[in-house]
C-alpha positions as CSV (number, residue, x, y, z in Angstrom):
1,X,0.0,0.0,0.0
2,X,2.0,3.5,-1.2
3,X,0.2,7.0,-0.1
4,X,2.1,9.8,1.2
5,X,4.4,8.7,4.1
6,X,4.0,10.9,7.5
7,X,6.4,13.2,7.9
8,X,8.4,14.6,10.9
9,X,6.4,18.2,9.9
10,X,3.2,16.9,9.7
11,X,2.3,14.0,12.3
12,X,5.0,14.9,14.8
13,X,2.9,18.1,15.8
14,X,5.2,21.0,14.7
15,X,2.3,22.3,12.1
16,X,0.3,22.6,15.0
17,X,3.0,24.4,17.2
18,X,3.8,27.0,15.0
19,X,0.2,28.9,15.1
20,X,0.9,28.9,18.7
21,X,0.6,32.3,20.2
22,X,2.6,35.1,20.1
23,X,5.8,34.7,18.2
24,X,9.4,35.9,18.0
25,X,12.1,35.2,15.2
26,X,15.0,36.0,16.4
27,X,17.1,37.0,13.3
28,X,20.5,36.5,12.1
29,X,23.2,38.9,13.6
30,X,23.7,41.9,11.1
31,X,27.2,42.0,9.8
32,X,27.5,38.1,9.2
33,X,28.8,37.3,13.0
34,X,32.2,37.5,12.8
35,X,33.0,38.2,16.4
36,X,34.3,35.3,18.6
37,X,31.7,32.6,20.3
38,X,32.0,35.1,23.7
39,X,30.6,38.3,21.4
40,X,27.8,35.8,19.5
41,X,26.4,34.9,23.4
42,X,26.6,37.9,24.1
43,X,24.9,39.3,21.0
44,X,22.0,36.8,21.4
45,X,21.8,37.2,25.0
46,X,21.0,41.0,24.3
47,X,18.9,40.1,21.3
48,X,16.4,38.2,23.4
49,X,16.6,40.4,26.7
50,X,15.7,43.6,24.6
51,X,12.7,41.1,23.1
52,X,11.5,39.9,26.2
53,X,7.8,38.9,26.8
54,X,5.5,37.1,29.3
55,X,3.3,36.5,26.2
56,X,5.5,35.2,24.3
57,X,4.5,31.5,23.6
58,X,7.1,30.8,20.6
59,X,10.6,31.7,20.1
60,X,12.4,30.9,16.8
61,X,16.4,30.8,16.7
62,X,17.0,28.9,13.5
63,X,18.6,31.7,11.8
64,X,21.5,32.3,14.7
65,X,24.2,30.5,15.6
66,X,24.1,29.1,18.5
67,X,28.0,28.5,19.6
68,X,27.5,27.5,23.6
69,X,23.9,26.2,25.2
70,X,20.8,28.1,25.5
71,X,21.7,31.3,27.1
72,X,20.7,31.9,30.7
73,X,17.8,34.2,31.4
74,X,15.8,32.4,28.6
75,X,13.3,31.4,31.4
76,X,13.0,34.4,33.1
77,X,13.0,36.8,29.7
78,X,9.9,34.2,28.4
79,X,8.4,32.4,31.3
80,X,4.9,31.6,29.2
81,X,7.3,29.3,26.7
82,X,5.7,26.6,24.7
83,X,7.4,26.0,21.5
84,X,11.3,26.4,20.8
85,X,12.8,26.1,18.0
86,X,16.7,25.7,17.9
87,X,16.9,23.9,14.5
88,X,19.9,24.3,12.8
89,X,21.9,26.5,15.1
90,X,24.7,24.6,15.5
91,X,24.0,23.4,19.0
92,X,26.1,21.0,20.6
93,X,24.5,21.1,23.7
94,X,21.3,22.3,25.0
95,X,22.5,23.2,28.3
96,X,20.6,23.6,31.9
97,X,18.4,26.6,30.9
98,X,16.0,23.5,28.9
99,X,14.9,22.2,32.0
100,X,13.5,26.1,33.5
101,X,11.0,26.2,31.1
102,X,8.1,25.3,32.8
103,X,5.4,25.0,29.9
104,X,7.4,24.1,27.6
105,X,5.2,21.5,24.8
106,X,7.3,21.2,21.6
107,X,11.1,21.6,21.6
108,X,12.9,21.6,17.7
109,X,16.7,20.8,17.5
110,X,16.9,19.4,13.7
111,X,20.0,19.6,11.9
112,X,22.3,20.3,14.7
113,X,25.6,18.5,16.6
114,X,23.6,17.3,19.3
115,X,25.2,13.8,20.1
116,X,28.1,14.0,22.1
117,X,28.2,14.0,25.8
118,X,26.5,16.5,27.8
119,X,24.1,17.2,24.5
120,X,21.3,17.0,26.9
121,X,21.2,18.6,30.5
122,X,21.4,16.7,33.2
123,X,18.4,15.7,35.1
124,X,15.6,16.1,32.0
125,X,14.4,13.6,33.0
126,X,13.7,13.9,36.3
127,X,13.0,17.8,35.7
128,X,9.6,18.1,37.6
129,X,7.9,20.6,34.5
130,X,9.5,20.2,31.8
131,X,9.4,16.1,32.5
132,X,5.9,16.6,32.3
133,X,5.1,19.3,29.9
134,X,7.0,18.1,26.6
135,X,5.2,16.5,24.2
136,X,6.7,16.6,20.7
137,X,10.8,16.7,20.8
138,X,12.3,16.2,17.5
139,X,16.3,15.6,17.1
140,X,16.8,14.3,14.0
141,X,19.7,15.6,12.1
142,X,22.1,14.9,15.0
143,X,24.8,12.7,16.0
144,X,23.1,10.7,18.2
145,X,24.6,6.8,18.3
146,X,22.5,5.5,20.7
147,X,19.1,7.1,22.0
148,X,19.2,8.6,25.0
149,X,18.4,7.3,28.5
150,X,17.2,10.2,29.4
151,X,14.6,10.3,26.7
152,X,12.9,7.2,28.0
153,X,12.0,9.0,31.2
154,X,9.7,11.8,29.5
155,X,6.6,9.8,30.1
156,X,4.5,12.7,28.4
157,X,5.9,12.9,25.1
158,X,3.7,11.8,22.2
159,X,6.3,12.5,19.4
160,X,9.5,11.8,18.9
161,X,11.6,12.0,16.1
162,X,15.5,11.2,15.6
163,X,15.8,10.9,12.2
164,X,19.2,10.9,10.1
165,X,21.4,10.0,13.5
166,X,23.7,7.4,13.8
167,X,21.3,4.9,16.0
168,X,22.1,1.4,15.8
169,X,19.3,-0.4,17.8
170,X,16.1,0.8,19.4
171,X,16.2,-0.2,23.0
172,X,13.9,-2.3,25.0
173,X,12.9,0.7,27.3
174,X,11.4,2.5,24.4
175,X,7.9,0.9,25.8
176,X,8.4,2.9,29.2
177,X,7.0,6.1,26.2
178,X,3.8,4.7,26.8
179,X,1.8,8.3,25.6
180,X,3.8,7.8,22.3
181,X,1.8,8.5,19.2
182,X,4.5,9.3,16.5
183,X,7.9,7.6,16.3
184,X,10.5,8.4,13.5
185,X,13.2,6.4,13.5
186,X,14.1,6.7,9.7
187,X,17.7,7.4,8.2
188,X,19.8,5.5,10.7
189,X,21.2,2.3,10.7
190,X,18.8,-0.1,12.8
191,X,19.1,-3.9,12.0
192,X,15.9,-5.3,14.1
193,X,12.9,-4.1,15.9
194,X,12.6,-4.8,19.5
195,X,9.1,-6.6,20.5
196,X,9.0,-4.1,23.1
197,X,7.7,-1.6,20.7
198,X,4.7,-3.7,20.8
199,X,3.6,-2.2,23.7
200,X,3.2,1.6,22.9
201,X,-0.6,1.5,23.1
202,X,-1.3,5.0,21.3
203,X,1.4,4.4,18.7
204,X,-0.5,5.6,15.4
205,X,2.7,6.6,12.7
206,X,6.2,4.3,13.0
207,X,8.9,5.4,10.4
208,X,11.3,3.5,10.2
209,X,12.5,3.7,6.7
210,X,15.9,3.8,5.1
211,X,17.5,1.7,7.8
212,X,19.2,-2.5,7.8
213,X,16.1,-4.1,9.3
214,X,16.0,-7.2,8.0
215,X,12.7,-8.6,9.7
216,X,9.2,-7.4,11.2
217,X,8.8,-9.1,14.7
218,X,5.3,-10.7,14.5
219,X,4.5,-8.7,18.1
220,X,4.1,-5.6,16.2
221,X,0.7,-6.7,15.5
222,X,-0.5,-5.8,18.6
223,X,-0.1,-2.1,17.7
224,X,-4.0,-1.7,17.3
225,X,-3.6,1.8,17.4
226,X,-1.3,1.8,14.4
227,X,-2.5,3.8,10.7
228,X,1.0,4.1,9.0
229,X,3.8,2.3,9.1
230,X,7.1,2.8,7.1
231,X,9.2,0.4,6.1
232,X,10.5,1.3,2.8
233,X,14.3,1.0,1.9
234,X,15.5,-2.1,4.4
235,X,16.5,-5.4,3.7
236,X,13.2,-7.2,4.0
237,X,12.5,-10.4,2.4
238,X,9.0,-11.5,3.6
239,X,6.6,-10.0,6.5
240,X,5.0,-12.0,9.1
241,X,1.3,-13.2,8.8
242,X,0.3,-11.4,12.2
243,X,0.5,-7.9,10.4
244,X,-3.2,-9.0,8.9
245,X,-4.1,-8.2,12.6
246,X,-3.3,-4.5,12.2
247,X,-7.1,-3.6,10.9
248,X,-6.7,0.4,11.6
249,X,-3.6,0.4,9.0
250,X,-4.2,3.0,6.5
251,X,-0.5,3.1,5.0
252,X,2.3,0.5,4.9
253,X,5.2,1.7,2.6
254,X,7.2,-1.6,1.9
255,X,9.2,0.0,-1.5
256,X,13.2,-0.5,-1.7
257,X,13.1,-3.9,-0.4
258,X,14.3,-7.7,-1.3
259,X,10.8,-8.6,-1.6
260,X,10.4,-8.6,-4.6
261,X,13.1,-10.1,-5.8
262,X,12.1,-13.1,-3.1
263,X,8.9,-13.3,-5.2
264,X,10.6,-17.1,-6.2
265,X,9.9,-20.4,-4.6
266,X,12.3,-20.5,-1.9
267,X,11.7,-24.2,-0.3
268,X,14.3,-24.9,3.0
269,X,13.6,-28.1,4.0
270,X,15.3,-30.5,6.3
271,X,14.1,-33.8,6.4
272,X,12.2,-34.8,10.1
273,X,14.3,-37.2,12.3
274,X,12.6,-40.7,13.4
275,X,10.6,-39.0,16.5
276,X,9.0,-36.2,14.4
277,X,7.7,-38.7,11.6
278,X,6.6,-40.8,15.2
279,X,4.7,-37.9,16.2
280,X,3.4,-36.9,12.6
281,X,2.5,-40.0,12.3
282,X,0.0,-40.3,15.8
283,X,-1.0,-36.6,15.3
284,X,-2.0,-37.2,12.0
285,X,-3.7,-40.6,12.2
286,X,-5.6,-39.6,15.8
287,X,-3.9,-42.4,17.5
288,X,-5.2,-42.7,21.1
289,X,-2.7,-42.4,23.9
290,X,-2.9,-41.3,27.5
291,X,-0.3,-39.7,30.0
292,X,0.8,-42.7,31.8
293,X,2.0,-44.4,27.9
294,X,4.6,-42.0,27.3
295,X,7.6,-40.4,29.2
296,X,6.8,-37.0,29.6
297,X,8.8,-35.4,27.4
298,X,7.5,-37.1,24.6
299,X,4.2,-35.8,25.7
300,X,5.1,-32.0,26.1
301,X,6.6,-32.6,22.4
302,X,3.3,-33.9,21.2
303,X,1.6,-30.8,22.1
304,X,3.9,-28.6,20.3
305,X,2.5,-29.4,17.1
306,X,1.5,-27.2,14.0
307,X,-0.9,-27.8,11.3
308,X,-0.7,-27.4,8.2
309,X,-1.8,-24.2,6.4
310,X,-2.5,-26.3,3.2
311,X,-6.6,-27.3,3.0
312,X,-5.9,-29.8,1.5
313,X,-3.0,-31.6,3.7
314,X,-4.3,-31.8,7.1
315,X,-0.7,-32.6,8.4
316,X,1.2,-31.9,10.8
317,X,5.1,-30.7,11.8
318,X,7.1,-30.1,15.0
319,X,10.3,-28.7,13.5
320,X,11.3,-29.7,10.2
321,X,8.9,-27.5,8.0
322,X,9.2,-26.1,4.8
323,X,9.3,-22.0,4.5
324,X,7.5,-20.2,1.4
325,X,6.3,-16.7,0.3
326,X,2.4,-16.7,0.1
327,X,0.2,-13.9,-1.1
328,X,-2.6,-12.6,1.3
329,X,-5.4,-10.5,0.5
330,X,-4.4,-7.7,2.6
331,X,-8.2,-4.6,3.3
332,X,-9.7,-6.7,0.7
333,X,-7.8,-4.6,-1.9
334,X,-4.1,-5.9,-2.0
335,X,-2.1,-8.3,-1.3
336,X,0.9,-8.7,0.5
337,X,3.9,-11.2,0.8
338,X,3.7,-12.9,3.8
339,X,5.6,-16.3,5.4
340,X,4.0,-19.4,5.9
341,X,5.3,-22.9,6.8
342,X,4.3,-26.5,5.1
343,X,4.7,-29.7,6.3
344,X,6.1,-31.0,3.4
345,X,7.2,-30.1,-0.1
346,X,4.5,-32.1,-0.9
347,X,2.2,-28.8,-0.4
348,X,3.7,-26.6,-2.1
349,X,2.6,-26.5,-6.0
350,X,5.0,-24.9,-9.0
351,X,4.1,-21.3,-10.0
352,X,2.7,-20.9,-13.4
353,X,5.2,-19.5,-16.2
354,X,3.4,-16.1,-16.2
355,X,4.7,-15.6,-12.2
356,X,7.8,-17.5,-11.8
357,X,9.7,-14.2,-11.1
358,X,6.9,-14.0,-8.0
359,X,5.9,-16.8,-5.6
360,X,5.6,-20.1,-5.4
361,X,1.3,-20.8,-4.2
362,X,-0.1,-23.4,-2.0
363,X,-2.5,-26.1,-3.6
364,X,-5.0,-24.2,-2.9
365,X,-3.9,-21.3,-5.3
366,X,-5.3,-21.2,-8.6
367,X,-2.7,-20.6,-11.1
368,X,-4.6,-17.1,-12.2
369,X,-4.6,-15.9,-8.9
370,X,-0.8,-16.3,-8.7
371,X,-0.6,-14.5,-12.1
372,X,-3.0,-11.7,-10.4
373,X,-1.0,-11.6,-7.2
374,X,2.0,-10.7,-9.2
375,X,0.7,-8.3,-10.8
376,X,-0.8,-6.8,-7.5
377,X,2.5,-6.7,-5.6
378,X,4.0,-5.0,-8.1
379,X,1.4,-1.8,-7.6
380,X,1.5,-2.1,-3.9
381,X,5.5,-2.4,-3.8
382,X,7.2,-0.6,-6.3
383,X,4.4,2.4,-7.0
């Protein structure tokens, strides 16, 4: 499914924040700055005293440079604060000053050199206001390897964005953001989704395009809250059938991966041993048993059985299966590659000529239906 991706503009909040209240764009220093970083504080520390307001409800610094933290005073010059925007100052570190601002919703530090330590105060948070008050914190743009610890303890925040870092891994705490509705991730260099992120109730837009994940943990279907999800420009080869369960999901960008090129029967099969064919065998064939016949391991293997996807099989398997790409109608409107696991080759049925280059289909598959499902994934994936 391809529509227009969320952006960090649009569902992290900022359109929102930038009607709010009374304004003041600082602008850039007159003569091009070329004093030292002692004579640019001190220029912007003037700047915003000789501009100071208790109406003022958002404060623009994007066009200065920004050589040291936020200047002292900023709290006390603008104590009605909501939305600051520091994108593209230069800022290496945001400095104490942050954590005085006691209403502020919506902080902006794109496009900065944020990363390194002491980038963020000490204390945030812990910070008894601002821990509470910010709600939309983007820092994408940075130098940020790892994301923060410090982050995770805003329990308020319902957007976060850290696009375009250096992040290698999401961590497990990410859940402890349990008021998160927008999470950007995309741009780094992530390898795996943590279950974890499962548990983000509100969670309605997750970007995570244009990293290395190479697989969808099947626990992101319980993400009922979820409308758009990007994926596009990883190394997937095939998403798990629980995704069906997200029935809210109004986007799911999927372009820029291997699945397509997976779109081929791709059969691993290792033959069972002696006590799976044993327990195929009384699975299959309903033989009667009770607890005291076997040893009881034998009997906690029994019950780890699977059937068979394939109608028409009615087998079973414990762990020698066989892996394949199947097409699922996806809304009722497309379809989408999904994994599912055979007993045998046995189930499996060669694709027509006209979809060689796209899946192999159960028995139950028609062979237009593969032809169509080609066809299909080739709208919903590389559109």
């Amino acid at each position: 499914m391809e529509t227009q991706q969320p952006d960090e503009a649009s569902a992290g909040g900022e359109a929102g924040a930038a009607g709010a209240g009374a304004a003041v764009v600082v602008p850039a220093r007159r003569g091009g700055g070329g004093g030292g970083a002692a004579e640019e504080e001190g220029g912007l520390a003037a700047d915003l005293a000789s501009r100071r307001s208790a109406e003022t409800r958002r404060l623009v610094l994007s066009q200065r440079r920004l050589p040291g933290p936020l200047p002292p005073g900023l709290a006390r010059w603008f104590p009605a604060l909501e939305v600051l925007d520091v994108s593209g100052t230069g800022l290496a570190a945001l400095g104490s000053e942050l954590l005085s601002l006691p209403r502020l919703h919506t902080l902006l530090a794109k496009n900065n050199r944020l990363g390194g330590p002491g980038s963020l105060p000490k204390g945030l948070a812990e910070a008894p206001l601002l821990g509470r008050s910010l709600r939309v914190l983007n820092l994408s743009g940075n130098r940020f390897a790892e994301l923060p610890a410090a982050l995770l303890g805003l329990r308020g925040l319902q957007s976060l964005s850290l696009g375009s870092n250096r992040l290698h891994s999401i961590p497990p705490e990410i859940q402890e953001l349990r008021s998160l509705e927008f999470l950007y991730l995309g741009g780094n260099f992530i390898t795996s989704i943590p279950p974890e992120l499962a548990s983000l109730p509100s969670l309605s837009y997750l970007v995570l395009c244009d990293n290395k994940i190479q697989s969808v943990p099947p626990q992101l279907a319980q993400l009922h809250s979820l409308r758009s999800l990007s994926l596009h420009n990883n190394l997937l080869t095939y998403l798990p059938r629980e995704i069906l369960n997200l029935v809210h999901l109004e986007e799911l960008s999927l372009r820029g991966n291997p699945l397509v090129v997976r779109f081929v029967r791709d059969l691993t099969y290792n033959p069972p041993s002696l006590q799976e064919l044993a327990g195929r065998t009384i699975k299959s064939r309903n033989v009667s048993y009770t607890p005291g016949d076997l040893p009881g391991n034998l009997l906690r293997y029994l019950h780890l059985a699977s059937n068979c996807p394939n109608p028409k099989c009615g087998g079973v398997y414990f762990d020698s299966c066989v892996r394949q790409i199947k097409f699922v109608d996806f809304c009722g409107k497309y379809r989408l590659p999904l994994m599912h696991y055979l007993c045998s080759p046995e189930c499996s049925s060669p694709c027509s000529s006209a979809s060689q280059s796209s899946t192999s289909q159960s028995e139950s598959d028609s062979e237009d239906e593969a032809i169509v499902a080609a066809h299909r994934m080739q709208k919903v994936l590389l559109g």
